[in-house]
C-alpha positions as CSV (number, residue, x, y, z in Angstrom):
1,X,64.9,129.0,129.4
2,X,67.8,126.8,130.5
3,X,71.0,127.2,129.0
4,X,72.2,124.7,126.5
5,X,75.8,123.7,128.3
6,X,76.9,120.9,125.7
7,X,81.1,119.2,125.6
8,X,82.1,117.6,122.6
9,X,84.3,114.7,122.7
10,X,85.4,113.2,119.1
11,X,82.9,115.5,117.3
12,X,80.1,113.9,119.6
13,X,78.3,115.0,122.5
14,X,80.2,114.3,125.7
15,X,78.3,115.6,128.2
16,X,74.8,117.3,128.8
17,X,73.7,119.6,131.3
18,X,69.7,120.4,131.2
19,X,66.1,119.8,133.5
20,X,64.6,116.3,133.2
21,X,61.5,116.9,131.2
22,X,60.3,113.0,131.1
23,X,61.3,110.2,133.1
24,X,60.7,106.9,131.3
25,X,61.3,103.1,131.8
26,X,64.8,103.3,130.9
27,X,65.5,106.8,129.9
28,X,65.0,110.4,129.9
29,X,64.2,113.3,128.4
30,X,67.1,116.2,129.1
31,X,65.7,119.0,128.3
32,X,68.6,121.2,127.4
33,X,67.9,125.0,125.6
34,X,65.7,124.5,122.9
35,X,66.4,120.7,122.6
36,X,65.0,117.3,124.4
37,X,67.4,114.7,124.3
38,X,66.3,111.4,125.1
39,X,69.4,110.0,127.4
40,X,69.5,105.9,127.9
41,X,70.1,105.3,131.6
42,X,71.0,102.9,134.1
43,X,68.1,101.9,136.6
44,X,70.4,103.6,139.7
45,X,70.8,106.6,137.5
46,X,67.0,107.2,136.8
47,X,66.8,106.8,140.6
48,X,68.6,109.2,141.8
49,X,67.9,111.9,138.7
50,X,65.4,114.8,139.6
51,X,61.8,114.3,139.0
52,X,60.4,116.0,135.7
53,X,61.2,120.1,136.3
54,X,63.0,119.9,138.9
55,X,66.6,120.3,139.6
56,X,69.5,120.5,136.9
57,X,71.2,116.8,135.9
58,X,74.6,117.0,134.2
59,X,76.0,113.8,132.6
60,X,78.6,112.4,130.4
61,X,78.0,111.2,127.5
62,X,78.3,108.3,124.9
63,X,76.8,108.9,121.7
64,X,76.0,105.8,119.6
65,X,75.8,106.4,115.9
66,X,73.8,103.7,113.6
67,X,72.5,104.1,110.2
68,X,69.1,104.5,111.2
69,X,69.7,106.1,115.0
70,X,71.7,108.5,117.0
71,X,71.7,106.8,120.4
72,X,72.8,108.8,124.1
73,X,73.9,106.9,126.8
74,X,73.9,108.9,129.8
75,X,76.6,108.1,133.4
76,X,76.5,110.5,136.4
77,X,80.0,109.9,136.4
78,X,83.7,109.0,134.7
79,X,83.8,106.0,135.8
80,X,80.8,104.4,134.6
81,X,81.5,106.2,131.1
82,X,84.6,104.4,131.2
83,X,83.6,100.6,132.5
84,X,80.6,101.2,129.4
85,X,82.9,101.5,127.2
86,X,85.3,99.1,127.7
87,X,82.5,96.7,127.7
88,X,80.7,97.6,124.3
89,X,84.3,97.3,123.2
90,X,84.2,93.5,123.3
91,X,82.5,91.3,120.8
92,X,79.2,90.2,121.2
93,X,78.1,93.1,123.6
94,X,75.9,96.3,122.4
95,X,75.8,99.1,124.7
96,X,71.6,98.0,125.6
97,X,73.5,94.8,127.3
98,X,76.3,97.1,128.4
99,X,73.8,99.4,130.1
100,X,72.2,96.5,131.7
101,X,74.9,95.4,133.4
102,X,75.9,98.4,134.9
103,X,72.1,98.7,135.9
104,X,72.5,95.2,137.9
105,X,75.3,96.5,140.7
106,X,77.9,99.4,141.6
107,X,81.0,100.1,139.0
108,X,83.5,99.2,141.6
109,X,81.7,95.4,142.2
110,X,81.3,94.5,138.5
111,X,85.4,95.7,138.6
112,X,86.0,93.6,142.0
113,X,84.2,90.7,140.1
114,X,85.7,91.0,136.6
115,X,89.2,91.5,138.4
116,X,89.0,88.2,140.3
117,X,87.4,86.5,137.6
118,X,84.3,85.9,139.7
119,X,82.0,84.8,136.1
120,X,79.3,83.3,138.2
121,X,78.8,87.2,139.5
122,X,78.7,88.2,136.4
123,X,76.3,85.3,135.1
124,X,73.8,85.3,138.1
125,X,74.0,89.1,139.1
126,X,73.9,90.9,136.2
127,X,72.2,88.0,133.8
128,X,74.2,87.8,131.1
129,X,75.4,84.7,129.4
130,X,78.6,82.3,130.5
131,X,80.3,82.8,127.2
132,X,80.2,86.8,127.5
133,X,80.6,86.7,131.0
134,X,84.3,85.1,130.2
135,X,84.9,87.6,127.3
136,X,84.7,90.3,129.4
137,X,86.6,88.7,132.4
138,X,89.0,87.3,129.7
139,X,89.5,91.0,127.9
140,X,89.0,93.4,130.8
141,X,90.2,91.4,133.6
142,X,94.4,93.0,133.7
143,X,93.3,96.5,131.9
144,X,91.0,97.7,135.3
145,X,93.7,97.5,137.7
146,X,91.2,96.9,140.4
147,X,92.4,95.7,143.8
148,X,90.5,95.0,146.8
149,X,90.9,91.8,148.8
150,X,87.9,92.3,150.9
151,X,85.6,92.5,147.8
152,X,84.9,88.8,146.9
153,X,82.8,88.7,150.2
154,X,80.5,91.4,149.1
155,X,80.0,89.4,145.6
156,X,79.3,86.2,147.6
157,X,76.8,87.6,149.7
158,X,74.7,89.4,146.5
159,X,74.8,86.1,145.0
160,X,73.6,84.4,148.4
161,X,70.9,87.2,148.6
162,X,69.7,85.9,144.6
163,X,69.4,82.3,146.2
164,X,67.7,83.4,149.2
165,X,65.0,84.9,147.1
166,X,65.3,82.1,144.8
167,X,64.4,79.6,147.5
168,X,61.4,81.6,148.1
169,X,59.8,80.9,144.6
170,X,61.1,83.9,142.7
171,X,62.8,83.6,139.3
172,X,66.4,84.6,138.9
173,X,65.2,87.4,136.8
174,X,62.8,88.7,139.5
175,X,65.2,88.3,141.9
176,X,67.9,90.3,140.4
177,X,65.7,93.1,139.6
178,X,64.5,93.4,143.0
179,X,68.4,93.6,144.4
180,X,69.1,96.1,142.1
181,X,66.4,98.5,143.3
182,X,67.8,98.1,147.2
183,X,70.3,101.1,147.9
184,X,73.7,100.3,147.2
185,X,74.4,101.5,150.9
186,X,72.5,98.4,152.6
187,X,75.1,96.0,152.0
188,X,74.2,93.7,154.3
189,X,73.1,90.3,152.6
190,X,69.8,89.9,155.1
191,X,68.8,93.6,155.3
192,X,68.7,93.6,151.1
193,X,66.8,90.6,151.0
194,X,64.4,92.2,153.4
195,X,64.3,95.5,151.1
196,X,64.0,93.2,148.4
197,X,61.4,91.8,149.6
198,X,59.6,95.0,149.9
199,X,60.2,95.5,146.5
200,X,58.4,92.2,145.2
201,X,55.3,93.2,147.8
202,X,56.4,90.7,150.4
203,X,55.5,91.7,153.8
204,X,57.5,88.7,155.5
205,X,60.5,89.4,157.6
């Protein structure tokens, strides 16, 4: 039997270490000791977790407590524990829209693109709304200390990419799913439309 390696942070869990017993849409089941824990995860998480018995996953924590629910949020690393929670810490967004962000592109380009203020990134990449997108640019945007002049290309070209796709009949929506299935090592804007493409069952190159 695995053993149960739990950290408590605030009288919470903080982190979990376990074998992936399920793998669902947008979670999993961590199966640590006696325990399954079902463990809310980004769509790059779930993709590079383990398949169901195989492997060991550690991750850190955020536990979400409601009247009714005792939710886990799951991050491979600090980072994206941290960028979570300074999001949910702004009005008007829960960690399920929290989550989704960070599901849409890498922790160091949502910080590139809340840094320079970049709101259509935020609107057309990761889908939320113009009025949160500026809350969190507006709140967040002098705490992350993120600096990186040659970063506003890379946003640019993911939002070119969405166009691309767009111009080929796809919705904004499909579009932005597809891109954030593509391995955030192809960072060239033509060779993620191509994997995109893939990804929607196009066979045109």
């Amino acid at each position: 039997m695995e053993t149960l390696t739990v950290w408590y942070y605030n009288e919470m869990i903080g982190k979990l270490t376990g074998v992936v017993a399920f793998k669902g849409d947008r979670f999993i089941i961590l199966e640590a000791g006696p325990v399954g824990y079902k463990v809310h995860v980004t769509l790059e998480r779930l993709r590079t977790i383990p398949r169901e018995g195989e492997g060991s996953v550690s991750l850190w924590i955020h536990t979400v407590v409601r009247e009714d629910a005792l939710d886990l949020y799951g991050f491979g690393d600090r980072s994206e524990l941290d960028l979570f929670e300074k999001l949910i810490g702004i009005s008007g967004v829960g960690p399920k829209s929290a989550l989704s962000i960070l599901s849409m592109a890498p922790v160091e380009t949502l910080r590139r693109a809340i840094s320079s203020g970049d709101t259509t990134y935020l609107t057309k990449v990761s889908g939320i709304g113009r009025k949160i997108a500026e809350k969190i640019v507006i709140e967040l945007k002098e705490t992350l200390g993120f600096r990186e002049e040659n970063g506003i290309a890379g946003l640019a070209g993911e939002i070119d990419a969405i166009e691309a796709l767009e111009a080929l009949g796809y919705s904004q929506r499909e579009a932005r799913d597809a891109l954030s299935g593509v391995p955030k090592d192809i960072v060239d804007a033509s060779a993620r439309i191509k994997e995109a493409l893939k990804l929607l069952g196009n066979t045109k190159r």
